[in-house]
C-alpha positions in Angstrom: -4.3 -118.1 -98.9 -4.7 -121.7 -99.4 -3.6 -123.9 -96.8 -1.0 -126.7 -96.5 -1.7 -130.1 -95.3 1.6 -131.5 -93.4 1.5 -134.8 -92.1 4.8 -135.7 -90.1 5.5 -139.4 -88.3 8.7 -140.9 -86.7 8.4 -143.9 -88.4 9.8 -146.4 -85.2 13.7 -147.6 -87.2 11.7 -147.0 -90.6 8.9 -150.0 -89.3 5.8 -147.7 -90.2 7.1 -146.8 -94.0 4.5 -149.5 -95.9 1.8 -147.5 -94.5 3.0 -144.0 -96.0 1.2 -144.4 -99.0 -2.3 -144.8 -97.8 -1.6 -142.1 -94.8 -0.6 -139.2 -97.3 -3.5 -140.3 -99.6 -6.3 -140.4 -96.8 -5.0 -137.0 -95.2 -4.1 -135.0 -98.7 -1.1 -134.6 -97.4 1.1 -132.3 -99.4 4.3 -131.9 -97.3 5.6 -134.7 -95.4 8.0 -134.9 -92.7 10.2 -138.3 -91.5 12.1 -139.5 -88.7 13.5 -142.8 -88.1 13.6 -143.4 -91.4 15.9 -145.4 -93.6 17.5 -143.4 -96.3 18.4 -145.7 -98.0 15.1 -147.8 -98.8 13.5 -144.2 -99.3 11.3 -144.3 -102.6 11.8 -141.1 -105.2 7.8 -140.7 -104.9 5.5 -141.7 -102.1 1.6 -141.1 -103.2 2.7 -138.7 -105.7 4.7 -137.0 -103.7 8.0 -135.8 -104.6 11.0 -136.4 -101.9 12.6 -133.0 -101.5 15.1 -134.1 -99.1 16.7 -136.8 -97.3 19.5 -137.1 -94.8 22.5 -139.4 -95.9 24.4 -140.2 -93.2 23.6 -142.6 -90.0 21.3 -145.4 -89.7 18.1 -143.5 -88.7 17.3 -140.8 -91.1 15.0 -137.7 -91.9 13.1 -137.0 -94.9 10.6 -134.4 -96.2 8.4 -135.1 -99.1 6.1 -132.5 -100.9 3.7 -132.2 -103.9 6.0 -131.4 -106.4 2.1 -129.9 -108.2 2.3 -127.6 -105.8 6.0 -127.0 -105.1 8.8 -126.5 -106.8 12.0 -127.4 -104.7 14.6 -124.2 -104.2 17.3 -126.1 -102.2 18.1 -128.8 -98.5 20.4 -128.8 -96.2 21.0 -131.1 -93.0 22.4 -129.0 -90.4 24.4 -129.9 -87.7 23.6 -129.4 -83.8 24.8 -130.1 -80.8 24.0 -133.5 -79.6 24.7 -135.4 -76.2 28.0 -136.6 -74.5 26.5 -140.1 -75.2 26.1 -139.3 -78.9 29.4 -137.8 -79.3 30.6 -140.8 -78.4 28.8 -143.6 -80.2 26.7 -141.9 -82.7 28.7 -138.9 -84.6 27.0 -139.4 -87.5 23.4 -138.8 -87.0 21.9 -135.9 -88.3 19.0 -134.3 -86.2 17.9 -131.3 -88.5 17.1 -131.5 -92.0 15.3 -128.6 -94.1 14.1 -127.4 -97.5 13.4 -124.3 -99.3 10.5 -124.6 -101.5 8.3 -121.9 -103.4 4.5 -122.4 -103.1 3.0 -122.4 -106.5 -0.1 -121.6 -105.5 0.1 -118.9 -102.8 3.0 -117.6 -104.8 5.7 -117.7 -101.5 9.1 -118.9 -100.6 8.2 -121.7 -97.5 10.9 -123.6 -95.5 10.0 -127.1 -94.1 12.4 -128.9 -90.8 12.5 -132.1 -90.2 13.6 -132.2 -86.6 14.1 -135.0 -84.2 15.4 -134.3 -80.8 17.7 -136.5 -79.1 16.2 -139.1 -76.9 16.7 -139.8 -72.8 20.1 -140.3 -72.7 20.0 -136.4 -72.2 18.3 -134.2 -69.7 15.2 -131.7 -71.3 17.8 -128.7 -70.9 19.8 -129.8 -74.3 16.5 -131.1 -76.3 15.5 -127.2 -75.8 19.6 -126.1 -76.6 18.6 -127.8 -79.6 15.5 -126.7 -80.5 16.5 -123.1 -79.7 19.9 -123.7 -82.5 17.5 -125.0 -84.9 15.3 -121.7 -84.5 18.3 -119.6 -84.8 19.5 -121.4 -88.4 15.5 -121.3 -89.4 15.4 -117.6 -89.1 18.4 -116.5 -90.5 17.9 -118.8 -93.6 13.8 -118.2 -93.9 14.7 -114.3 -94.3 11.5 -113.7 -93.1 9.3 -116.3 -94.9 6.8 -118.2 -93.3 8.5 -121.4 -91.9 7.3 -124.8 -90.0 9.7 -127.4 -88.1 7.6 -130.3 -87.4 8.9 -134.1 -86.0 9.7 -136.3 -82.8 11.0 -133.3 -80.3 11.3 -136.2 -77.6 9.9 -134.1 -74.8 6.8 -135.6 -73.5 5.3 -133.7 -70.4 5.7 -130.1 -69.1 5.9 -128.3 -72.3 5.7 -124.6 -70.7 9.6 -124.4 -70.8 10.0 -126.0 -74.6 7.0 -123.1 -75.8 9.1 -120.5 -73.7 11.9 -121.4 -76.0 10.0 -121.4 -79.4 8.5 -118.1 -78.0 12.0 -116.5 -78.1 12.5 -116.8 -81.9 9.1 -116.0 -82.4 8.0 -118.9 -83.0 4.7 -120.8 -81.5 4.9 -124.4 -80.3 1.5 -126.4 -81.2 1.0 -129.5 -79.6 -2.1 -132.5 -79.9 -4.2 -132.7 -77.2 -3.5 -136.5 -77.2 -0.2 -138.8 -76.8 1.6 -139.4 -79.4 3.7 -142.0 -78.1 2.7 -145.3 -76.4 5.9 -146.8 -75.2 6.1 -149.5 -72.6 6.4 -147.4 -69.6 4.9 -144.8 -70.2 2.7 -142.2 -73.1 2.7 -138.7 -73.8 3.3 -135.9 -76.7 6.7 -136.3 -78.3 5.5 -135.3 -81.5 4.8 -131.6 -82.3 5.8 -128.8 -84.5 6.9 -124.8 -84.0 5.8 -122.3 -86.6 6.4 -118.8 -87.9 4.8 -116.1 -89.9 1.7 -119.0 -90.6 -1.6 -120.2 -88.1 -1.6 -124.2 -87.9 -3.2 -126.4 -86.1 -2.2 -130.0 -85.2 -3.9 -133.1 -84.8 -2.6 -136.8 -83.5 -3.8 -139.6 -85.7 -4.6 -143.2 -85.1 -1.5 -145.3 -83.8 -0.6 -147.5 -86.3 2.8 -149.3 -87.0 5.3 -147.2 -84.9 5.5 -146.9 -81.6 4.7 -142.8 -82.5 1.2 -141.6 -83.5 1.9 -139.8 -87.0 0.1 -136.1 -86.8 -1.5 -134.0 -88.9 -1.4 -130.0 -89.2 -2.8 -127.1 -91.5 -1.3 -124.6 -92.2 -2.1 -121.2 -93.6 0.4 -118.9 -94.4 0.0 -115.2 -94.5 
């Protein structure tokens, strides 16, 4: 099988977009995911890439990208799930799980791609993994057993053991970098990771560059 370049970056209220281009070009990237993005400024094509989905509600947005060479595009949906009291509240519109179905032209496969981006601290860890363990659930009953990836900003920087306990109960396998991924004022660690399925991957953080998030990189190889 050939495998799948995937660069994903939360993009710090759409701050980091100029430097997509030259990103996707330096890594070969041929799937792209986005957080903190603005839909609305989102380009059709982004280093020949195609976008394959985009979320249209809400001022921050997610976004996947893909070589449309490579892939043709079956389908998207963004799919609601549950979000904090505080979001309830003030921010019923924002959409925290977006996903495509795509068919891999060259290892002849169904693949689904998730844009996920967990909600930030106004919530204890305990609903970032409610969410991530929903997100699962919809990835497996609509992957019908194809290999799948869910890759973004899960917003859980230290003491991962109980977030790759979760992805372990759908079967899935939480990779993380080695290094941070976010340098914040107070404080860095890994926010930014991915879960997979039915593939190996890897995953590496890349330079800092724009956003306040590292982008990273993964390779994938299906089965």
């Amino acid at each position: 099988m050939h495998a799948i370049n995937l660069l994903s970056y939360n993009l710090n209220f759409n701050i980091a977009y100029p430097e997509l281009t030259e990103l996707a070009q330096t890594h070969t990237a041929e799937l792209v995911c986005l957080q903190e993005c603005y839909s609305d400024s989102l380009t059709d094509t982004i280093a020949g890439l195609a976008l394959a989905a985009k979320t249209t509600t809400g001022k921050l947005g997610l976004a996947i990208y893909c070589d449309s060479s490579r892939f043709t595009i079956i389908g998207s949906s963004s799919i609601p799930i549950c979000l904090s009291t505080y979001e309830r509240l003030y921010m019923q519109d924002r959409e925290r799980l977006l996903v495509a179905e795509l068919f891999d032209n060259v290892n002849q496969q169904y693949l689904f791609v998730a844009s996920f981006h967990a909600t930030h601290f106004v919530a204890p860890n305990s609903l970032r993994r409610k969410q991530l363990s929903t997100a699962l659930e919809i990835l497996n009953t609509l992957s019908r057993e194809h290999p799948v990836v869910l890759a973004g900003d899960f917003n859980y920087p230290f003491f991962h053991n109980k977030l790759k306990q979760t992805a372990q109960k759908f079967n899935y396998t939480l990779r993380t970098t080695h290094e941070p991924t976010f340098d914040g004022r107070k404080f860095r660690g890994r926010f930014d990771m991915a879960a997979t399925t039915r593939m190996e991957s890897s995953v590496q953080a890349l330079p800092f560059g724009l956003s306040d998030h590292a982008p990273i990189l993964m390779k994938l190889t299906t089965s």
